[in-house]
N, C-alpha and C positions, 0 to 999 in steps of 0.2 A: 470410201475413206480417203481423205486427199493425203496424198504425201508430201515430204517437207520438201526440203530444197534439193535441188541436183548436184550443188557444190561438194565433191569428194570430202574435202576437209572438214568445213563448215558441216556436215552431215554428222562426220567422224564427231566431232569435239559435242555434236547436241547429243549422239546418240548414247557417247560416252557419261555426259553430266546428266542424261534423263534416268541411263543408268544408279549412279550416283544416287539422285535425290529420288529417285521411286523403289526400285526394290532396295536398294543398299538401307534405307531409311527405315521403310518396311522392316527390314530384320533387326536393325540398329533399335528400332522402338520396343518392338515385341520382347528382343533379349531382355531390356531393360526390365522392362516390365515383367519377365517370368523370372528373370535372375538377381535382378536387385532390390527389385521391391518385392516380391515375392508376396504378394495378394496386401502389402500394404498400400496406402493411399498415396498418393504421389507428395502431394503436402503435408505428410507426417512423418515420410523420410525427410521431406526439405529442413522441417524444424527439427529432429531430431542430430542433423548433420548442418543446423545452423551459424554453430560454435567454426567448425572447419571453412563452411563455405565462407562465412563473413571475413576470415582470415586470408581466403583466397582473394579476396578482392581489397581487402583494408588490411595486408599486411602486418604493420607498422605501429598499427594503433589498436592497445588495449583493450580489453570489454570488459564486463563486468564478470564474465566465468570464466577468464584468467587466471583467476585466483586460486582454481582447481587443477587448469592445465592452462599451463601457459603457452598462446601458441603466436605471440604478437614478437615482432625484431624486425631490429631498425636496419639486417642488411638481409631482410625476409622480400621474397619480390612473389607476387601473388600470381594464378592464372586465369582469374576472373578479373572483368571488366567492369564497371558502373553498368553500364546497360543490361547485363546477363542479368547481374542479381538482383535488379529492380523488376528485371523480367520476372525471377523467381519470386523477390518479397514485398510485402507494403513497408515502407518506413515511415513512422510518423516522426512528427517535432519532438525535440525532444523536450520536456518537461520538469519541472522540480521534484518529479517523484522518481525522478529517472537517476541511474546512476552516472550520469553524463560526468564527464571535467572538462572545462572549456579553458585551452592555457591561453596565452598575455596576447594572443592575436587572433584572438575568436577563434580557435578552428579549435577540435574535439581531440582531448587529448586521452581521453578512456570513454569508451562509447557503452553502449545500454542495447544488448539485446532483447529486453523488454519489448524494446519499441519498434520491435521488428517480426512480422511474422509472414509464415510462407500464405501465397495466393491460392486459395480452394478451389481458385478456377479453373487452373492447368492442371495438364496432363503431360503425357509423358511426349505428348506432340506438340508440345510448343518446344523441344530442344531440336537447334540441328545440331549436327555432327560435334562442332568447335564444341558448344555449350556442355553436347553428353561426356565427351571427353574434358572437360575441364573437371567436370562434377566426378565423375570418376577415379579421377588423379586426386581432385580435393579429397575425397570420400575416404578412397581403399589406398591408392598405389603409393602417394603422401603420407600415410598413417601404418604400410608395410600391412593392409590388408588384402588380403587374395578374394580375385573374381574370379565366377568361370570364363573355361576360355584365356585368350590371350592378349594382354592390352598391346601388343603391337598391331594385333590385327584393327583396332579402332583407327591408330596412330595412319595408318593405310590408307583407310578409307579417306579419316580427314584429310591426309598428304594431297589426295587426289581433288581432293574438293577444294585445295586453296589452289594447287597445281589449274584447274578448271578456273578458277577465279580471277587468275592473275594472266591468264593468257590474253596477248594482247588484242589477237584480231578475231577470236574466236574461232580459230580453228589449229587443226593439230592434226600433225602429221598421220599417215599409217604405221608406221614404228612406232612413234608414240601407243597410238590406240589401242594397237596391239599388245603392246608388255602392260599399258597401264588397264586395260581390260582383264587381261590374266591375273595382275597382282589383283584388281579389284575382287572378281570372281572367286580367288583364293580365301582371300580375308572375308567375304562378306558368307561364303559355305561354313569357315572354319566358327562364325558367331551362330551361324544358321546351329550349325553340332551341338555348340553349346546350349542351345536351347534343346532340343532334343532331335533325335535320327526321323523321326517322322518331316519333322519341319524342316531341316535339311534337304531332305530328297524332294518335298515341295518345296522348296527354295528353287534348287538344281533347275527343276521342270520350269518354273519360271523364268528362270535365266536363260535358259536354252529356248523358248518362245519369244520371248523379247530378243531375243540375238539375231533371231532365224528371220523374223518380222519386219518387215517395213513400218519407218519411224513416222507416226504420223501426228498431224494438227491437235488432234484428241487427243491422241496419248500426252502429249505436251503442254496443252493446258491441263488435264489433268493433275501434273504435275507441281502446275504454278499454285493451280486454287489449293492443293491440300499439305504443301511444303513450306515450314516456317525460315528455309535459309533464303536468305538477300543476294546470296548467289543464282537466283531464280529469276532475276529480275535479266540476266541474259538470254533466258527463254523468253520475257516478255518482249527484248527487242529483235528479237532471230523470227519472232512471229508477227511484227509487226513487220520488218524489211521485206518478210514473203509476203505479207498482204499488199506494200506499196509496187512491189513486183511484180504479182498479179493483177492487181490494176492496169498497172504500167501497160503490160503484154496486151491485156483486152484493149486497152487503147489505141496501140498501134496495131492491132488485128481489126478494132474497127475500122479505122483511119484508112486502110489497103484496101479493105472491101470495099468501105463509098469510094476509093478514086477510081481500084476497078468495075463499080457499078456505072459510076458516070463516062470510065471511060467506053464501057459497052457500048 
C-alpha cells in the first residue's frame, strides 16, 4: 500500500481532513438518518420542512403558506444558499396557476411553493457537513425544536471543516492537529452515543485504526470518490503533487544510473 507524503505537516493537515470527511461523515450520515428521519424518506422530510427551508434561503420573500405561519422578514438573514436548496429542490417557472406576485421590477414578490419540490434522488449523502447543519438549524434549533445529542457537537465538526478549508498552504501545525483531533474525536463519539452505545464503540474502534495506521493513496481516494464536500478537491491536488513527485524522483534516479552506467 503506498503511503502519502513525508512532509510532517502536510501529512498532519490530510490525515486530519481524511479524518473529517471519512469517519466524521460516516456518523454525521447515519445519525441523520436513524435520528431525524427516523425510517422516513429523505424527500419527504425535505417537503415536509419545505415551508422552513425555503425561508432559510429566501428569507425576505413571502410564500403562499405564510398565511398560516408567517416566517418571511425584511431584517430575516437566512442560512441557506441558492446552490444548497437547488441541490435539495426542483424549481419550476412559475406559472398563472401559481401563486406567484411579481412587483414593479420583475422580481417575486410572494412566491408559490407549489412549484417546488424536493429531489427523489438524494439521500442523505449528498449533504456535507455546512448543508447538515444548515438543515438542522432551519429544521429544529430555529423552530426551538430538540435533537438527539448536541448541536454543538455538529457546529465542531463543521468548525474544523472550514478551519481545513481555509488553510492556506495545506498544512498545520502539530498543536494544531492535536487539540483539533481531540475536539474532533469528542464531537464525532458524542453523535456516534446518540445514535446508539453499540455504534459508538464501533465508531471508537475505528477511530483508533485509522489513528494508529499509515495515511495512504487508497484511503484517500476513497474518500474523494464517495464525499459530496468541495473541500475534497484538496485531496485531489495533495494527490496529484505526490504523483508529479514521484515521477520527478524516478527521473532523477533514472538519470544517475545511465551517467553511472556510462560512466562504468
Amino acid at each position: 500500500m503506498e503511503a502519502f507524503t513525508s512532509d510532517k505537516e502536510c501529512l498532519y493537515y490530510m490525515k486530519l481532513l481524511t479524518f473529517t470527511l471519512g469517519i466524521g461523515m460516516d456518523v454525521l450520515h447515519n445519525y441523520f438518518e436513524q435520528k431525524i428521519l427516523n425510517a422516513t424518506e429523505f424527500y419527504v422530510f425535505l417537503e415536509t420542512h419545505k415551508h422552513y427551508l425555503f425561508h432559510e434561503c429566501y428569507p425576505r420573500v413571502q410564500c403562499c403558506c405564510c398565511s398560516n405561519n408567517f416566517l418571511a422578514s425584511s431584517s430575516k438573514f437566512g442560512c441557506l444558499n441558492k446552490s444548497q436548496f437547488q441541490l435539495l429542490f426542483d424549481i419550476a417557472s412559475p406559472n398563472e396557476n401559481d401563486h406567484c406576485q411579481i412587483g414593479r421590477h420583475n422580481e417575486i414578490t410572494k412566491d408559490c411553493l407549489c412549484r417546488i419540490d424536493a429531489k427523489r434522488s438524494n439521500g442523505v449523502d449528498c449533504m456535507d457537513i455546512t448543508l447538515m447543519c444548515a438543515i438542522i438549524k432551519s429544521c429544529f434549533v430555529n423552530n426551538n425544536r430538540s435533537i438527539h445529542g448536541n448541536p454543538r457537537d455538529f457546529e465542531t465538526i463543521k468548525n474544523t471543516r472550514n478551519f481545513l478549508a481555509h488553510v492556506s498552504d495545506i498544512r498545520i501545525s502539530e498543536s494544531d492537529f492535536n487539540s483539533k483531533w481531540d475536539e474532533m474525536e469528542q464531537a464525532i463519539l458524542a453523535i456516534a452515543g446518540a445514535v446508539g452505545n453499540y455504534f459508538a464503540k464501533a465508531t471508537k474502534r475505528k477511530i483508533n485504526e485509522f489513528n494508529s495506521n499509515e495515511l495512504s493513496m487508497e484511503k484517500i481516494k476513497e474518500i474523494i470518490e464517495s464525499n459530496a464536500d468541495d473541500v475534497k478537491k484538496n485531496l485531489r491536488d495533495l494527490i496529484e503533487t505526490q504523483r508529479e513527485n514521484t515521477l520527478l524522483v524516478k527521473h532523477v534516479k533514472d538519470e544517475i544510473i545511465e551517467q553511472l552506467t556510462k560512466h562504468k
